[in-house]
LUMGUKE-441315 format. One record per atom (N, C-alpha, C, O): residue number from 1; atom name; y negated, z negated, x negated. Coordinates in nm, 2 decimals. Atoms other than C-alpha are relative to their C-alpha. Example, Ala and Ser with C-alpha at 12.3 -4.5 7.8 and 13.67 -1.06 7.14 Angstrom:
BEGIN
1	N	0.12	0.00	-0.09
1	CA	0.45	-0.78	-1.23
1	C	-0.12	0.00	-0.09
1	O	-0.12	-0.07	-0.19
2	N	0.11	0.00	0.09
2	CA	0.11	-0.71	-1.37
2	C	-0.11	-0.08	0.08
2	O	-0.22	-0.09	0.03
//
This chain:
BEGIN
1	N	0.12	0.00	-0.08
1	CA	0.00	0.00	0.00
1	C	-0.12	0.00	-0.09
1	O	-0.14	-0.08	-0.18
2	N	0.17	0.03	0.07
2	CA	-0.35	0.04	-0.13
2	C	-0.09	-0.11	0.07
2	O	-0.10	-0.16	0.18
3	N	0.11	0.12	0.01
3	CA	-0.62	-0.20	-0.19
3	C	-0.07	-0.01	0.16
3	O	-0.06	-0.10	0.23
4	N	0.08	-0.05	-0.17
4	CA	-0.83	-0.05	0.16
4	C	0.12	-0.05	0.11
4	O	0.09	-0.13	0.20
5	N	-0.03	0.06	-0.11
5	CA	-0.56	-0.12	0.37
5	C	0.07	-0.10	0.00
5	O	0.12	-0.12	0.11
6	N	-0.01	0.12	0.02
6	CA	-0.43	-0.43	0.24
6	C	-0.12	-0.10	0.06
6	O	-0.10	-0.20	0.13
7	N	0.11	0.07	-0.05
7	CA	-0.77	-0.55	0.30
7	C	-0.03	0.01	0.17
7	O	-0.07	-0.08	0.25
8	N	-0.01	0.00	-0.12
8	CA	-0.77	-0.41	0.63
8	C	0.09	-0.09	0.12
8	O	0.05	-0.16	0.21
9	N	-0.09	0.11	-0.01
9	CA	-0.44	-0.59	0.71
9	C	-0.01	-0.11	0.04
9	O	0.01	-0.16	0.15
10	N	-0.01	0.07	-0.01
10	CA	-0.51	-0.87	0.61
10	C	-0.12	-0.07	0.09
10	O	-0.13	-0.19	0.10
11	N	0.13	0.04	-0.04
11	CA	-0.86	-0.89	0.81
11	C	0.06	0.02	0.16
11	O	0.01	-0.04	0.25
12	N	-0.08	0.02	-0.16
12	CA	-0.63	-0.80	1.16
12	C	0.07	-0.09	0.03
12	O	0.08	-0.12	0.15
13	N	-0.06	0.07	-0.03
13	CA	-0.41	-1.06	1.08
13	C	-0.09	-0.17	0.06
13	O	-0.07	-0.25	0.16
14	N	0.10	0.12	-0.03
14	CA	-0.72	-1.33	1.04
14	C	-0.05	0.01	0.12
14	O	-0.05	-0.10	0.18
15	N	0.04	-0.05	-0.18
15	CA	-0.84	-1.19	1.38
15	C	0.09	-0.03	0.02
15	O	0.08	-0.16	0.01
16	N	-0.14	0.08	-0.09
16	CA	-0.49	-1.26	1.54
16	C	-0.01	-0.15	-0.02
16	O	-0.03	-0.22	0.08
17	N	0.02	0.15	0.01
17	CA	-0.50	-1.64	1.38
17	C	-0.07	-0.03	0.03
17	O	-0.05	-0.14	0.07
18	N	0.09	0.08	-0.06
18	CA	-0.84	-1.70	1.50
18	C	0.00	0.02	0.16
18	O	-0.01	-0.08	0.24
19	N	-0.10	-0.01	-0.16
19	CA	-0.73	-1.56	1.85
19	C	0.09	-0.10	0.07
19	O	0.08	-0.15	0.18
20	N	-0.13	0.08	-0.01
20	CA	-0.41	-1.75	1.84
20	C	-0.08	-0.18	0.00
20	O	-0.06	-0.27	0.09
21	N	0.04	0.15	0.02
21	CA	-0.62	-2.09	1.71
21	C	-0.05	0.01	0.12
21	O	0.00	-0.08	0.19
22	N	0.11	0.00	-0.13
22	CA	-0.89	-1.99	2.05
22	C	0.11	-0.06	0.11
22	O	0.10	-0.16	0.19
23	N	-0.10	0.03	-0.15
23	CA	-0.58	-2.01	2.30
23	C	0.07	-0.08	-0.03
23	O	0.18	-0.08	0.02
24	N	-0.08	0.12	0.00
24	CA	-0.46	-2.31	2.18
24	C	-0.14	-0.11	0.02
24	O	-0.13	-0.19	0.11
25	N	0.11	0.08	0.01
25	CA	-0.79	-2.50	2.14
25	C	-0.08	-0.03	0.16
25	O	-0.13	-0.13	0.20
26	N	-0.01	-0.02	-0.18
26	CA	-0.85	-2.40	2.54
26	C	0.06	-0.12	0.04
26	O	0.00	-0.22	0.08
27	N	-0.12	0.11	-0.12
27	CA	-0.54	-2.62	2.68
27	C	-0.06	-0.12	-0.08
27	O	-0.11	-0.21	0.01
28	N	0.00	0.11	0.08
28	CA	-0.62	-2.88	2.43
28	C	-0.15	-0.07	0.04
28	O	-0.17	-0.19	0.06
29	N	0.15	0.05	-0.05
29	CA	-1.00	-2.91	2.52
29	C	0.02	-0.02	0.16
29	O	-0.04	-0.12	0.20
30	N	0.01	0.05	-0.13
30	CA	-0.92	-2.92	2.91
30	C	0.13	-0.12	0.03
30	O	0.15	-0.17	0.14
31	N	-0.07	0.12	-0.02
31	CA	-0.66	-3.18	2.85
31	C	-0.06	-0.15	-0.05
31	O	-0.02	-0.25	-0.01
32	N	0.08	0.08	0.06
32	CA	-0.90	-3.41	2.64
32	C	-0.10	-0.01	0.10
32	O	-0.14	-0.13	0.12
33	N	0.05	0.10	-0.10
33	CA	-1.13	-3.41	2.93
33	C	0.05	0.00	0.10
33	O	-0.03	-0.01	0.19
34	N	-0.13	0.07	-0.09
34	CA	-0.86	-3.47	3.16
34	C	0.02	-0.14	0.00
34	O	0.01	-0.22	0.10
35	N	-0.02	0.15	0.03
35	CA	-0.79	-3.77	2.99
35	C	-0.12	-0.08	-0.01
35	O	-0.13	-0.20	0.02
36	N	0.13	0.10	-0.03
36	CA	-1.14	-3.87	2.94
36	C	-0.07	-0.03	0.15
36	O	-0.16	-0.11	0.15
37	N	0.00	0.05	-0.10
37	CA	-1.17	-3.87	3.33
37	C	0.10	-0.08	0.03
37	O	0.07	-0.17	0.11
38	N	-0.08	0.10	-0.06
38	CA	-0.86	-4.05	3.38
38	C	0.00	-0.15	-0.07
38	O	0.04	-0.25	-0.02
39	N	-0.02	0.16	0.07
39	CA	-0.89	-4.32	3.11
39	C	-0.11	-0.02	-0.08
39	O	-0.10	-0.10	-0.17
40	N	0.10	0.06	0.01
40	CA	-1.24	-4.32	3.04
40	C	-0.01	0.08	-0.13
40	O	0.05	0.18	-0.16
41	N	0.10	-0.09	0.15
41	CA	-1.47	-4.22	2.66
41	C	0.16	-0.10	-0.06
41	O	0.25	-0.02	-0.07
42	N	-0.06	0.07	0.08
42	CA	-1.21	-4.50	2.50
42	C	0.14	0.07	-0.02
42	O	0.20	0.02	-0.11
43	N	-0.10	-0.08	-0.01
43	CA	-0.91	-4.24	2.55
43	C	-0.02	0.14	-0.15
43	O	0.07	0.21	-0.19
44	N	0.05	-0.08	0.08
44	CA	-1.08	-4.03	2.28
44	C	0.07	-0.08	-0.11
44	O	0.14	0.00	-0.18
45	N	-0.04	0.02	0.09
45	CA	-0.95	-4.26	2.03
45	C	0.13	-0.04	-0.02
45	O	0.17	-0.10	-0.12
46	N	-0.17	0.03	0.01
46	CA	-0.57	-4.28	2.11
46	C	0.05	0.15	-0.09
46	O	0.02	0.27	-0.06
47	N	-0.06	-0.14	0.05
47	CA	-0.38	-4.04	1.87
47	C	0.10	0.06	0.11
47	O	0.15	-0.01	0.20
48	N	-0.07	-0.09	-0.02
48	CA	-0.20	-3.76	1.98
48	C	0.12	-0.07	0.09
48	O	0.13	-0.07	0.21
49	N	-0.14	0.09	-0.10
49	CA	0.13	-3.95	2.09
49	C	-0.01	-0.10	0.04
49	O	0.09	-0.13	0.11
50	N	0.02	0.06	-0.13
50	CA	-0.03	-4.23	2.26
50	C	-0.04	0.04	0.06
50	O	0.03	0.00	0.15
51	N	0.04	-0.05	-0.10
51	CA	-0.21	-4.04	2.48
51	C	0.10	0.10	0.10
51	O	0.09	0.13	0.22
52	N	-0.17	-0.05	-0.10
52	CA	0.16	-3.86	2.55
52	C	0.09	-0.06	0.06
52	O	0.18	-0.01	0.14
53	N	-0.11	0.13	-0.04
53	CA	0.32	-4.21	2.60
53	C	-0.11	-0.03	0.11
53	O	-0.07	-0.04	0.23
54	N	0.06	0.04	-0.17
54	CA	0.07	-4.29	2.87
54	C	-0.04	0.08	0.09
54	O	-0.07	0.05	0.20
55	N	-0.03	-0.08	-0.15
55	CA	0.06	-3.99	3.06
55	C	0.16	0.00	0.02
55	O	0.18	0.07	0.12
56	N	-0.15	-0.01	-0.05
56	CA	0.46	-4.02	3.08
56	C	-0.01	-0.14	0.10
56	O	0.01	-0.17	0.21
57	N	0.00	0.14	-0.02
57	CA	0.42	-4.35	3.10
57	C	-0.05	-0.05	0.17
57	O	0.01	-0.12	0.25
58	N	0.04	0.03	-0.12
58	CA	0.18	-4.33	3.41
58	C	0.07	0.12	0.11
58	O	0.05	0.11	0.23
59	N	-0.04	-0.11	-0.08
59	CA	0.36	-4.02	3.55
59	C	0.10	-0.02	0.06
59	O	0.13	0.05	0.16
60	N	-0.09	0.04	-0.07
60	CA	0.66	-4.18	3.62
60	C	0.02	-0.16	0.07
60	O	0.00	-0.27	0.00
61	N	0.01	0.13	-0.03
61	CA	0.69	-4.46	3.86
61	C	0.09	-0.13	-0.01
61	O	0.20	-0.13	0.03
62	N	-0.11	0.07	-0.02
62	CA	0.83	-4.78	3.84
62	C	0.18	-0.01	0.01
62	O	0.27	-0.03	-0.07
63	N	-0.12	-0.01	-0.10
63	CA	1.11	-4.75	4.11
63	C	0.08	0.11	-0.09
63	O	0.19	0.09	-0.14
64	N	-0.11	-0.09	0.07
64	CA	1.22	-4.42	3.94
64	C	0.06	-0.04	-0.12
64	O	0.18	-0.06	-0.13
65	N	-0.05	0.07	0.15
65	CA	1.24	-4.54	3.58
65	C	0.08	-0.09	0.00
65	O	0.16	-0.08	-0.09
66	N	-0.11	0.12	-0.09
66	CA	1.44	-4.83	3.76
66	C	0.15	0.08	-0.03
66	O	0.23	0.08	-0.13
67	N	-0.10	-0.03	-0.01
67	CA	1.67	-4.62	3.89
67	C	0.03	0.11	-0.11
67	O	0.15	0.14	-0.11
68	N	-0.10	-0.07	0.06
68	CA	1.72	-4.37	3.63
68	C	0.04	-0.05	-0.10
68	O	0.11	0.02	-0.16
69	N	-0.05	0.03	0.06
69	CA	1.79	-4.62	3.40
69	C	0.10	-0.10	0.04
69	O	0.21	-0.10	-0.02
70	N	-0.09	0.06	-0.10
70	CA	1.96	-4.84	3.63
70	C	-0.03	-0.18	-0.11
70	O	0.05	-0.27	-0.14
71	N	0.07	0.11	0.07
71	CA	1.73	-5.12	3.42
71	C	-0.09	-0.09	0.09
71	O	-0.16	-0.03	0.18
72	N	0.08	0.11	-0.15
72	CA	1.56	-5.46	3.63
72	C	-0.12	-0.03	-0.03
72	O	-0.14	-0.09	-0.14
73	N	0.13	0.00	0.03
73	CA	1.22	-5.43	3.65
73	C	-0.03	-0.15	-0.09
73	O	0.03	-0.26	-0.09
74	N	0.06	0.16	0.04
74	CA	0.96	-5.66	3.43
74	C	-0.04	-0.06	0.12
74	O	-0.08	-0.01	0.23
75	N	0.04	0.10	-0.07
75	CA	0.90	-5.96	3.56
75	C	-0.14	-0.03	0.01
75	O	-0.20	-0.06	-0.09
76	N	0.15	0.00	-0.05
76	CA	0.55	-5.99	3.76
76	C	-0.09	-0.09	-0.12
76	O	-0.20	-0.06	-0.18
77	N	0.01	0.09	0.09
77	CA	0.52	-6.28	3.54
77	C	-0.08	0.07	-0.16
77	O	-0.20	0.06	-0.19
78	N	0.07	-0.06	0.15
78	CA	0.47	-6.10	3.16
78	C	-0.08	0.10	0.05
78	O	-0.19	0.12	-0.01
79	N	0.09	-0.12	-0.05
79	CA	0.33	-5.83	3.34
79	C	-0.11	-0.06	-0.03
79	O	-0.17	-0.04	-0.14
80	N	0.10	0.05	-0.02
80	CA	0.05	-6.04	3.45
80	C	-0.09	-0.06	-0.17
80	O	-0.21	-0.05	-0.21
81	N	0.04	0.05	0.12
81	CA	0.03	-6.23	3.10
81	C	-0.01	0.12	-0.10
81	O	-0.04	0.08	-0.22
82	N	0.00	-0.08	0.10
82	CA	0.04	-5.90	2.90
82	C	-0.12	-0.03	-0.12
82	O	-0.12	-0.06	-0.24
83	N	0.14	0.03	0.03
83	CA	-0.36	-5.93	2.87
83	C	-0.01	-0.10	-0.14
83	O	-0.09	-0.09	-0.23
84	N	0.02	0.11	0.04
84	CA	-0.31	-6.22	2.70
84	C	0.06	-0.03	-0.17
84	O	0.04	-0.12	-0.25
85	N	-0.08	0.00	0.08
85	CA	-0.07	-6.13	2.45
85	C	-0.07	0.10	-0.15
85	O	-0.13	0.20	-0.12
86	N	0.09	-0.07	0.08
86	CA	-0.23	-5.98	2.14
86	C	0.10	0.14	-0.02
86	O	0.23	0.14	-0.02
87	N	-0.07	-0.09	-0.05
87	CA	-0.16	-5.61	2.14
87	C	0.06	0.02	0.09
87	O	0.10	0.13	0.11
88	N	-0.02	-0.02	-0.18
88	CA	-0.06	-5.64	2.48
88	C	0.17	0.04	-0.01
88	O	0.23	0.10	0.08
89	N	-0.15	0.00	0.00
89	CA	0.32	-5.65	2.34
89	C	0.05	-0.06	0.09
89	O	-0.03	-0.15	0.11
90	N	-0.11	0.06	-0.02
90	CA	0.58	-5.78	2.55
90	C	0.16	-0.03	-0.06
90	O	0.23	-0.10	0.00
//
């Protein structure tokens, strides 16, 4: 290949990767204020996989998680004391 269309090449492929980055940066920007209406400006600083653990987290309820684990709910009890627990471990 010559120099000219090497260069050309490689300046169609930089166009496709800045393309390709645009249509990823889309979903990612309307899911970031998704979450900052659902959980507020403080949502902005959960990494990546907390903010995936608490939309699972909130997307499945209770009762189901129950039953598809066939596990007995927490007790109202720690629930309520979570607050209190540093890191909010149980």
């Amino acid at each position: 290949m010559s120099s000219a269309k090497l260069q050309q090449y490689v300046a169609m492929i930089e166009h496709e990767l800045a393309w390709a980055r645009l249509k990823i940066q889309a979903p990612q920007q309307e899911l970031r204020l998704e979450r900052n209406k659902k959980y507020g400006s403080s949502s902005e600083t959960l990494s990546s996989w907390q903010a995936e653990l608490l939309d699972f987290r909130l997307s499945v309820s209770g009762e189901a998680a129950q039953s598809k684990s066939g596990a007995k709910p927490w007790p109202s009890s720690l629930l309520a004391n979570a607050n209190r627990i540093p890191g909010g471990r149980l």
